[in-house]
Every structure is written in C-alpha cells, then in structure tokens.
Biopython code that builds the backbone (N, CA, C, O; Angstrom):
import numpy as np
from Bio.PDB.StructureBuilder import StructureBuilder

atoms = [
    (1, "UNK", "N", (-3.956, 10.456, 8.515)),
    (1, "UNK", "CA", (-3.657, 10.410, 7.095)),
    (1, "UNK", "C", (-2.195, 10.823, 6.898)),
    (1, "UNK", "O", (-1.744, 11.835, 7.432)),
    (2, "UNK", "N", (-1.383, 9.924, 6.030)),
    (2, "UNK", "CA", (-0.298, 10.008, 5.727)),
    (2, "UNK", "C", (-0.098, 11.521, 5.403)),
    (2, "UNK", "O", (-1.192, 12.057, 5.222)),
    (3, "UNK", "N", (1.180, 12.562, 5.247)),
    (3, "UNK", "CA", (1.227, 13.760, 4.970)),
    (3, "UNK", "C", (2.202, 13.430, 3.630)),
    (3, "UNK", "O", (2.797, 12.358, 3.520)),
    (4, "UNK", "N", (2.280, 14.537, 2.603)),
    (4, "UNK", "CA", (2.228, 14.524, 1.646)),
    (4, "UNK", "C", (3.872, 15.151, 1.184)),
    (4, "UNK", "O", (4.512, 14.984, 0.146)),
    (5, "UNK", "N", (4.116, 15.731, 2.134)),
    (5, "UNK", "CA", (5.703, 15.830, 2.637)),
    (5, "UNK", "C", (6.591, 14.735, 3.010)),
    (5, "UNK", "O", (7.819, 14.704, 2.924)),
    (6, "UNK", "N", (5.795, 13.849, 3.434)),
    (6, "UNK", "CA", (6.654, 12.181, 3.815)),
    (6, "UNK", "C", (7.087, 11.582, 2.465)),
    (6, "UNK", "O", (8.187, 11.034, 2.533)),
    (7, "UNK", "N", (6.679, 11.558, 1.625)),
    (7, "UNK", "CA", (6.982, 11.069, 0.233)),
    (7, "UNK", "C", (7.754, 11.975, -0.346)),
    (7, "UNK", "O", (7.519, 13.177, -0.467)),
    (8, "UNK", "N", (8.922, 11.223, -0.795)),
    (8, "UNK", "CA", (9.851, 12.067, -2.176)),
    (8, "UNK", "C", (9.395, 12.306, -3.353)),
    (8, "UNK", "O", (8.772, 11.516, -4.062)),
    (9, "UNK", "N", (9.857, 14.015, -3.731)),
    (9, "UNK", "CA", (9.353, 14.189, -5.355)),
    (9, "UNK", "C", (10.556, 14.157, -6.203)),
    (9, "UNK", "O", (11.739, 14.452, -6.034)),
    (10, "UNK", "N", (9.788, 13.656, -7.257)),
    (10, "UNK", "CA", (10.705, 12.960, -8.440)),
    (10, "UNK", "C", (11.566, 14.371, -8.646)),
    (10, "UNK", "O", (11.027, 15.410, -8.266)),
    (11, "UNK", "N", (12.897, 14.430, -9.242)),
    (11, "UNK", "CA", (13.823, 15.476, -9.871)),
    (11, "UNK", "C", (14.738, 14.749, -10.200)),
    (11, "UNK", "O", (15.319, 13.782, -9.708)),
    (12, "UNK", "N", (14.822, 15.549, -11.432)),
    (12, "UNK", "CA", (16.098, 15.106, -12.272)),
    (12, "UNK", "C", (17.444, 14.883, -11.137)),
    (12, "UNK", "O", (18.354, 14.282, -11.709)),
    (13, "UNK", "N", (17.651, 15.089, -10.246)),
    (13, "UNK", "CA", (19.217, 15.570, -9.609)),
    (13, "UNK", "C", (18.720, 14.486, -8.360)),
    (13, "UNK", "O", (19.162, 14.574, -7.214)),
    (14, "UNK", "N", (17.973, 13.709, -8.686)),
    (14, "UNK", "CA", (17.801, 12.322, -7.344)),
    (14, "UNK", "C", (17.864, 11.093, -8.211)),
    (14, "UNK", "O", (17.525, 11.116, -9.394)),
    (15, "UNK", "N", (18.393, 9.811, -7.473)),
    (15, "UNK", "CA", (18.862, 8.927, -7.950)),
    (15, "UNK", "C", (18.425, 7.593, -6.909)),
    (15, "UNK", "O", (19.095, 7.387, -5.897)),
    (16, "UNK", "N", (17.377, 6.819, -7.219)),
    (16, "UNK", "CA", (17.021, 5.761, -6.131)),
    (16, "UNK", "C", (18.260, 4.824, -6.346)),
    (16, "UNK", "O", (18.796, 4.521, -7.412)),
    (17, "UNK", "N", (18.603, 4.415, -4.985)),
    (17, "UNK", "CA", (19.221, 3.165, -5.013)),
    (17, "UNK", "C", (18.149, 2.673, -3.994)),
    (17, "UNK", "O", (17.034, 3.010, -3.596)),
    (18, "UNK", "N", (19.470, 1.281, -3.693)),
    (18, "UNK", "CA", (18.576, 0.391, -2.996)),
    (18, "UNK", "C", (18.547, 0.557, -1.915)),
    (18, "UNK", "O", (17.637, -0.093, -1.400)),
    (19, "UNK", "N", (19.590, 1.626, -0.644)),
    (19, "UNK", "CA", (19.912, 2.181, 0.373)),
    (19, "UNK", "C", (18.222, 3.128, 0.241)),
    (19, "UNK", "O", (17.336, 2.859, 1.052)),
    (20, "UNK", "N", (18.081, 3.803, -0.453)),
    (20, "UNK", "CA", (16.938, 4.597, -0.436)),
    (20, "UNK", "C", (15.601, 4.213, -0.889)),
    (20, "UNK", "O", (14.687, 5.036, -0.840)),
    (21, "UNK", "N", (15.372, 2.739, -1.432)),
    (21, "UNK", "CA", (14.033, 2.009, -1.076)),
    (21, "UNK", "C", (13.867, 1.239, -0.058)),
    (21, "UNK", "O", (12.710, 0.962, 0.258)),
    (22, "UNK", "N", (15.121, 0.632, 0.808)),
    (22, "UNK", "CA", (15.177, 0.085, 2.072)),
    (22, "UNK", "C", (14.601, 1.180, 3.290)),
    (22, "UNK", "O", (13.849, 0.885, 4.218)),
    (23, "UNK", "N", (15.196, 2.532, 2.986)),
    (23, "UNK", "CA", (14.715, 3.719, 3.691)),
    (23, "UNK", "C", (13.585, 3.922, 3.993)),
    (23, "UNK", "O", (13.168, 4.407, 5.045)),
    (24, "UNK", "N", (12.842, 3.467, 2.837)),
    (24, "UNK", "CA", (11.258, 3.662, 2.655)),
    (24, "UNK", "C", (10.609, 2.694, 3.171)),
    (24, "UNK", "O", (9.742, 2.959, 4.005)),
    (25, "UNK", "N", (10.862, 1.382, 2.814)),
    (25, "UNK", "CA", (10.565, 0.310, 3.623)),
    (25, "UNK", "C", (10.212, 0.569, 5.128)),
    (25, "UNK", "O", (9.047, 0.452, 5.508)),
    (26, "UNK", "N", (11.203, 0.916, 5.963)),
    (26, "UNK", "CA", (11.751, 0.820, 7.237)),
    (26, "UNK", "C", (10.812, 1.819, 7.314)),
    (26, "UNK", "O", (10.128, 1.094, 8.038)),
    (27, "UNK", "N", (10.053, 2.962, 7.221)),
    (27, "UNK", "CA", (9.658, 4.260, 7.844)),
    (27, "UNK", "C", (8.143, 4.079, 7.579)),
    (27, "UNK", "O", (7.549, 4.830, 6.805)),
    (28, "UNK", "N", (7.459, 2.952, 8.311)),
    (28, "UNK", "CA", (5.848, 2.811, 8.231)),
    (28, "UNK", "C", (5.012, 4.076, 7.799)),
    (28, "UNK", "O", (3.994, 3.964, 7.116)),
    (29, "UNK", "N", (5.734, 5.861, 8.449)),
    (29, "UNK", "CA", (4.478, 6.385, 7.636)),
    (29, "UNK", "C", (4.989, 6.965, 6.679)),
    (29, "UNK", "O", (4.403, 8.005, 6.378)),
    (30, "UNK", "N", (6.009, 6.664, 5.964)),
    (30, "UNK", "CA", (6.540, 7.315, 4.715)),
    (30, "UNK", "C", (6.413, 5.952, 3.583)),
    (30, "UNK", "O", (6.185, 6.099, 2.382)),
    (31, "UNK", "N", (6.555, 5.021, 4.065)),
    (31, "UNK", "CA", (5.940, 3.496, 3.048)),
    (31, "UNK", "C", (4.276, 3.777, 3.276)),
    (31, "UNK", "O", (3.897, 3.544, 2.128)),
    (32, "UNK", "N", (3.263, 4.067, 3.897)),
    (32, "UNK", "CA", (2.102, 4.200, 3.843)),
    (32, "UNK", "C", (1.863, 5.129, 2.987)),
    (32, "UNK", "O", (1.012, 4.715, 2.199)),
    (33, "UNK", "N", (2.295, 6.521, 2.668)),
    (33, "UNK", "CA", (1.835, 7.260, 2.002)),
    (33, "UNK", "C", (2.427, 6.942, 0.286)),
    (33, "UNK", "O", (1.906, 7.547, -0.652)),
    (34, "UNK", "N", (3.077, 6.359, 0.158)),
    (34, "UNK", "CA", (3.522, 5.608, -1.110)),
    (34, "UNK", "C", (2.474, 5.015, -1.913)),
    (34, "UNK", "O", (1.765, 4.099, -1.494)),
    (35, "UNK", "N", (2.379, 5.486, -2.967)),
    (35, "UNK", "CA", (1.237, 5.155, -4.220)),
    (35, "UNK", "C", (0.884, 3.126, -3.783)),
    (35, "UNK", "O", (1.689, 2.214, -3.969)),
    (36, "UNK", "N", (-0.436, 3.013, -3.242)),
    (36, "UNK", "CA", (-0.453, 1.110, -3.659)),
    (36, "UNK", "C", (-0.623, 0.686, -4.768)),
    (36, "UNK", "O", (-1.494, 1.116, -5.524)),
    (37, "UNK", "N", (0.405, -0.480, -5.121)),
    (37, "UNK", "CA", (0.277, -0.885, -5.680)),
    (37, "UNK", "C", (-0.493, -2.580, -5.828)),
    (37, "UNK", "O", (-1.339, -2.640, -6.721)),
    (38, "UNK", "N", (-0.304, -3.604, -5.207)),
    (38, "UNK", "CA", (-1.129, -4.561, -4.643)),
    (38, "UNK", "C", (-0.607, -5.252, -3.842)),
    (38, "UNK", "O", (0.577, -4.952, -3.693)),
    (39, "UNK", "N", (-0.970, -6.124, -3.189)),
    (39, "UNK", "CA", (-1.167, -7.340, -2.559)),
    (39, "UNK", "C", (-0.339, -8.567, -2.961)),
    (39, "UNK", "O", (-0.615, -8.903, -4.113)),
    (40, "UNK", "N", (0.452, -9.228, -2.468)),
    (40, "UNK", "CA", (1.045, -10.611, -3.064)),
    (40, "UNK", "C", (0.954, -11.693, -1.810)),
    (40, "UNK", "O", (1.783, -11.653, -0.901)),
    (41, "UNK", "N", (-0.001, -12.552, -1.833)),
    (41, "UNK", "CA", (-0.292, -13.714, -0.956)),
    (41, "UNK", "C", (1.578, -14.267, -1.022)),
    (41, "UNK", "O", (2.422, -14.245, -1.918)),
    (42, "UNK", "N", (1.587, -14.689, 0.315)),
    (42, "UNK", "CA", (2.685, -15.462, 0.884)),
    (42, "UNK", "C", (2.290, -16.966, 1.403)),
    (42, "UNK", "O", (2.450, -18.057, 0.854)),
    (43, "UNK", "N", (1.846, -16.694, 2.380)),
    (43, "UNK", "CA", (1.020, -17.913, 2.987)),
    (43, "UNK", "C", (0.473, -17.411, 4.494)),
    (43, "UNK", "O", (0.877, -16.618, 5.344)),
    (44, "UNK", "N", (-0.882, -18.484, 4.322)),
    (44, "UNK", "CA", (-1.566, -17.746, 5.242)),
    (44, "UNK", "C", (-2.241, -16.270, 5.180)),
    (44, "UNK", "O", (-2.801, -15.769, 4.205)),
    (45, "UNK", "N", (-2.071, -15.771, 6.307)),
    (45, "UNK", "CA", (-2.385, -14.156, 6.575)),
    (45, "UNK", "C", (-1.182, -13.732, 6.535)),
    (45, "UNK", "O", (-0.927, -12.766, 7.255)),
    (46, "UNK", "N", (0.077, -14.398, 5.570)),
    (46, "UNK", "CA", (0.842, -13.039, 5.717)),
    (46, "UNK", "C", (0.900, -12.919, 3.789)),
    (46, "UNK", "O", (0.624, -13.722, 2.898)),
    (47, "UNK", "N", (1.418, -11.448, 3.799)),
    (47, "UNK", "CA", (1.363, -11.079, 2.113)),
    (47, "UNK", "C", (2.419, -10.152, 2.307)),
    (47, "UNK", "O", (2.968, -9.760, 3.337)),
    (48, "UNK", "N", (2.555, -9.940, 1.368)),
    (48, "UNK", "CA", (3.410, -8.875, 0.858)),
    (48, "UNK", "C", (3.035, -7.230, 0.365)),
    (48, "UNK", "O", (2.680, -7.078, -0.804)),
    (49, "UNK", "N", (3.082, -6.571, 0.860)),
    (49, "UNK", "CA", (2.348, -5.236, 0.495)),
    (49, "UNK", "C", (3.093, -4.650, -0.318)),
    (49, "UNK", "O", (4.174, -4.295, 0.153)),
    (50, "UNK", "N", (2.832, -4.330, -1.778)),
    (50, "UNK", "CA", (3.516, -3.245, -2.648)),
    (50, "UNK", "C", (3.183, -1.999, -3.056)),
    (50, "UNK", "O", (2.015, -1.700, -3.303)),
    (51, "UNK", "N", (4.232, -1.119, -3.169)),
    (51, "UNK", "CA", (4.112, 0.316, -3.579)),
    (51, "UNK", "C", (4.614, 1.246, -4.470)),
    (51, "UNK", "O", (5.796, 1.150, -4.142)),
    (52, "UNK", "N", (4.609, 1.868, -5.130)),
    (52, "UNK", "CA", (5.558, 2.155, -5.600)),
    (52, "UNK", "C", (6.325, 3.997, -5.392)),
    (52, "UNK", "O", (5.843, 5.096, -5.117)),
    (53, "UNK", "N", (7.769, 3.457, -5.721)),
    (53, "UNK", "CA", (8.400, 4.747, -5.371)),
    (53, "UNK", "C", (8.127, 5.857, -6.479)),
    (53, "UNK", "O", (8.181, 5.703, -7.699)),
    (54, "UNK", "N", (7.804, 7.069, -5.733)),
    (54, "UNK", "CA", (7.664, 8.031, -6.353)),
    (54, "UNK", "C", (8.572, 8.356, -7.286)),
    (54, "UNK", "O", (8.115, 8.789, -8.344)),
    (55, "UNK", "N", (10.021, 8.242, -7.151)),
    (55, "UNK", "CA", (10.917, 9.221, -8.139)),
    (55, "UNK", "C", (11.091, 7.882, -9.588)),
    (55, "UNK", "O", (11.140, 8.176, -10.783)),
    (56, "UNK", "N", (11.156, 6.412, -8.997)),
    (56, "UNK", "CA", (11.411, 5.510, -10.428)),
    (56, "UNK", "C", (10.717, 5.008, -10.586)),
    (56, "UNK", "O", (10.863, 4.248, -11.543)),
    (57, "UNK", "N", (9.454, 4.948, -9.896)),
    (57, "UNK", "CA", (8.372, 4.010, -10.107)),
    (57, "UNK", "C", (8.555, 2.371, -10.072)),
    (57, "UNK", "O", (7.763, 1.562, -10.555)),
    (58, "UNK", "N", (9.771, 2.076, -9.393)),
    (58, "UNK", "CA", (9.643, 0.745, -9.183)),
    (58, "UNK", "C", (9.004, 0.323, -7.938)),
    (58, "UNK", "O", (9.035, 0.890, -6.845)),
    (59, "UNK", "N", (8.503, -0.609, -8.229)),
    (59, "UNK", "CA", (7.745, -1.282, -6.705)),
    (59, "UNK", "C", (8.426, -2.138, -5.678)),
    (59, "UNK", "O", (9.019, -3.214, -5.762)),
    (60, "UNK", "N", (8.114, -1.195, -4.517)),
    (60, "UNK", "CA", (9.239, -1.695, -3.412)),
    (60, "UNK", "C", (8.099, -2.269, -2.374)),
    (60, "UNK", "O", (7.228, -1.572, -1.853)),
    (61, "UNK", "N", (8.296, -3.793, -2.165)),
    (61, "UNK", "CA", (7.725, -4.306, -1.376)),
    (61, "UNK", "C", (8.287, -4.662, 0.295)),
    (61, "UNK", "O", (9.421, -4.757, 0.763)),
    (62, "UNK", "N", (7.171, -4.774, 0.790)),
    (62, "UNK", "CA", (7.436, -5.089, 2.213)),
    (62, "UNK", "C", (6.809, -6.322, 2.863)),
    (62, "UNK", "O", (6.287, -7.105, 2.069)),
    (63, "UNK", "N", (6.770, -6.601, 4.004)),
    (63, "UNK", "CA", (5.760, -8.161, 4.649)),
    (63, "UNK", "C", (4.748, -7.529, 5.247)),
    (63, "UNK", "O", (4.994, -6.328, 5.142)),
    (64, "UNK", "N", (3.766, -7.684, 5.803)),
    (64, "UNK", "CA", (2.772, -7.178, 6.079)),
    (64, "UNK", "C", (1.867, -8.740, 6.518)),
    (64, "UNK", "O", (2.213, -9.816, 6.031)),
    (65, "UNK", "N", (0.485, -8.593, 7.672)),
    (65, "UNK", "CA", (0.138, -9.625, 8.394)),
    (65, "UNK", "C", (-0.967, -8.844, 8.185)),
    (65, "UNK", "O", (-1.196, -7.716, 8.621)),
    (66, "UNK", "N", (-1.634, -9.547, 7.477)),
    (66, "UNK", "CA", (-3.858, -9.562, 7.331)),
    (66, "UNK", "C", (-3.816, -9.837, 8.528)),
    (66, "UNK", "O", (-2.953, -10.602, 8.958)),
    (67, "UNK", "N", (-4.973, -9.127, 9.522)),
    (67, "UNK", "CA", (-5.175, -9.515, 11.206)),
    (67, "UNK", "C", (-6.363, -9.306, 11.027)),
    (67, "UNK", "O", (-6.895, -9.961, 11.924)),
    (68, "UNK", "N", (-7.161, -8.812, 10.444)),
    (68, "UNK", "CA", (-8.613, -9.034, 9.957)),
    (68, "UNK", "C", (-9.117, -9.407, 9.018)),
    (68, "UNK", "O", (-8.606, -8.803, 8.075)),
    (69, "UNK", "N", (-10.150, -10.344, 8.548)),
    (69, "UNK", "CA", (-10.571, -10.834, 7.390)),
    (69, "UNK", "C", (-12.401, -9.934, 7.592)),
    (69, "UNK", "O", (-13.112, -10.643, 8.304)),
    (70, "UNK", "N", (-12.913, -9.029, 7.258)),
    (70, "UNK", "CA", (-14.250, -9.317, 7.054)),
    (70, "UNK", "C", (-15.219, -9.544, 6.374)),
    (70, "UNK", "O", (-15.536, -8.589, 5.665)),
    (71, "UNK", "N", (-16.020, -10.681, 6.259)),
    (71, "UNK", "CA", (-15.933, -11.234, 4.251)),
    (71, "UNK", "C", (-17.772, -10.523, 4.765)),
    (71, "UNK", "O", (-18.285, -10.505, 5.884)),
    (72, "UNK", "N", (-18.150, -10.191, 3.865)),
    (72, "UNK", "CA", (-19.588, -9.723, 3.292)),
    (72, "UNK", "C", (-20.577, -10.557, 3.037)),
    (72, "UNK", "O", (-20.483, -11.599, 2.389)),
    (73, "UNK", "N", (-21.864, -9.964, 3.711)),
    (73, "UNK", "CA", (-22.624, -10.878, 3.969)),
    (73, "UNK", "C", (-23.800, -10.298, 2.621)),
    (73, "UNK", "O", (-23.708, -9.180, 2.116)),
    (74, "UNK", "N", (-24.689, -11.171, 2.288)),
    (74, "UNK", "CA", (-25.760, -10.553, 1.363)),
    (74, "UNK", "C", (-26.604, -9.460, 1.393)),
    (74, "UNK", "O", (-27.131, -8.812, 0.489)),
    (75, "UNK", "N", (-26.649, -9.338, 3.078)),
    (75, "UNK", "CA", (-26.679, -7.588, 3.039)),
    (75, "UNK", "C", (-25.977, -6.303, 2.965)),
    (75, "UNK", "O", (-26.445, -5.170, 2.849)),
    (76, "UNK", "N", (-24.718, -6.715, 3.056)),
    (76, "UNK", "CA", (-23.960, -5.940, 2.793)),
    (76, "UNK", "C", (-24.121, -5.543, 1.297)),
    (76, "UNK", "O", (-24.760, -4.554, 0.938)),
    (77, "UNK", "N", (-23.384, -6.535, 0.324)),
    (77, "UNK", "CA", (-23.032, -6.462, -0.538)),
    (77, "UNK", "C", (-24.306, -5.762, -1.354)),
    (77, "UNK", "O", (-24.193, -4.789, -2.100)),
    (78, "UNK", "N", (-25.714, -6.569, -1.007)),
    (78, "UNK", "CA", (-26.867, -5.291, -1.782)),
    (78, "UNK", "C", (-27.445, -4.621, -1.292)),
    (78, "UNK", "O", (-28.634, -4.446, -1.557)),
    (79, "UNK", "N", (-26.737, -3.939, -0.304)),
    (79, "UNK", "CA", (-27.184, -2.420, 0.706)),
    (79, "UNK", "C", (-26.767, -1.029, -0.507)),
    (79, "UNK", "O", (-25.688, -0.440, -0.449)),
    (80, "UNK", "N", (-27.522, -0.802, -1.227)),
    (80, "UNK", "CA", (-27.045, 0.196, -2.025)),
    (80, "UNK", "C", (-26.322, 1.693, -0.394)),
    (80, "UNK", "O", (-25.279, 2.326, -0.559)),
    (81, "UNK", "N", (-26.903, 1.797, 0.451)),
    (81, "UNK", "CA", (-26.416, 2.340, 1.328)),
    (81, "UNK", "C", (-24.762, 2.900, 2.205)),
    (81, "UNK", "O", (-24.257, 3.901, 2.713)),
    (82, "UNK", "N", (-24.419, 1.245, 1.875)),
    (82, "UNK", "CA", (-23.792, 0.424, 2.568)),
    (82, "UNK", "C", (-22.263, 0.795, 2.165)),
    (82, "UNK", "O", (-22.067, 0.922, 0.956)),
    (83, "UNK", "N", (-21.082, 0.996, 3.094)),
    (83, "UNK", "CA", (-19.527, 1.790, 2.501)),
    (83, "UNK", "C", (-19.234, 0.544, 2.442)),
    (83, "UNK", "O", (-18.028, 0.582, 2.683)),
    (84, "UNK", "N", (-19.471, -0.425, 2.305)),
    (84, "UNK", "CA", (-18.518, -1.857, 1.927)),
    (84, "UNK", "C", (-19.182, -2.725, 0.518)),
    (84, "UNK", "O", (-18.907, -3.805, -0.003)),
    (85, "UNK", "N", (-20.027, -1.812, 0.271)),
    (85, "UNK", "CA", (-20.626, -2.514, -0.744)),
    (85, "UNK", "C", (-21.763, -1.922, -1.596)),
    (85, "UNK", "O", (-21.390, -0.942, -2.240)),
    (86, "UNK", "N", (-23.210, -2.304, -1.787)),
    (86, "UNK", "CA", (-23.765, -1.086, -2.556)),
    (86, "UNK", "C", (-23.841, -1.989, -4.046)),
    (86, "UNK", "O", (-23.393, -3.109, -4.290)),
    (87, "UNK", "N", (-24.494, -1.152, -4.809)),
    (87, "UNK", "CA", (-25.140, -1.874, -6.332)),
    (87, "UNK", "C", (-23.393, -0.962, -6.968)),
    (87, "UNK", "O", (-22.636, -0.085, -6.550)),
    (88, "UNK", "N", (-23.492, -1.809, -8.074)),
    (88, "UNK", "CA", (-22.360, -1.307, -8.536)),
    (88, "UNK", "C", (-23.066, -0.393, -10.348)),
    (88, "UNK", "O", (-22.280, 0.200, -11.087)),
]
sb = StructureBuilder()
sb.init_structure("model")
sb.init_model(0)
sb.init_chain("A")
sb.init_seg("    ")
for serial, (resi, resn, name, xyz) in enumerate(atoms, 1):
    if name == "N":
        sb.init_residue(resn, " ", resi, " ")
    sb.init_atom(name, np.array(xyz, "f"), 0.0, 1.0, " ", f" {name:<3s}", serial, name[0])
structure = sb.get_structure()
C-alpha cells in the first residue's frame, strides 16, 4: 500500500507547475498513491490513467496497459458472498 508521505500536502507557499506534475507522473509509487480519478480508453488495452494532484487538484494523467480483463460470470455477480460482486 502506497504510504501517505509519498503524496504532497497542499500549502499556501507550494506552487504546481508542470516540472512538478511530470515528477509525479514519472514516480509509479507516488502517482499510485494520488487520489483516482478515472480511466480514459485509448485504443485497445491501452488507457490512460488519471489522478489528481493533491495541492491544485488538476488531473495529471499518465498511459497505462489493461493486462487483465476479468469479466463476471452470473455467479459472480449474484454471489451475495462474493468481493467482485454481491446483491447491490
């Protein structure tokens, strides 16, 4: 689990540029612990993963490759039991 120290806190006396959402980008477990925001299909299995930055709240996206699909079967989905699914 991402640590909670990897992410920047907002203060008046910090200033995002774009040097410092590229930063975030580049550092897989400091972009993981970044608030999600969603998903943007590209093509294929690849998408775009968004997040957003803690101090401006703009969403800084990255590329990202779906390498698993596992779609739900009718037991899944009405396994009240079940962590992928369950009665809603």
């Amino acid at each position: 689990m991402p640590s909670a120290a990897a992410v920047p806190v907002a203060s008046p006396s910090k200033r995002c540029t774009i040097a410092s959402h590229e930063a975030l980008k580049a550092d897989s477990r400091r972009f993981a612990a970044l608030e999600f925001h969603s998903y943007w299909p590209i093509s294929g299995a690849r998408v775009i993963e968004q997040r957003q930055c803690p101090l401006c709240r703009s969403t800084i996206g990255r590329l990202a490759v779906v390498a698993t699909v596992r779609y739900l079967s009718d037991e899944d989905r009405d396994n009240s039991n079940s962590m992928i699914g369950g009665a809603a």
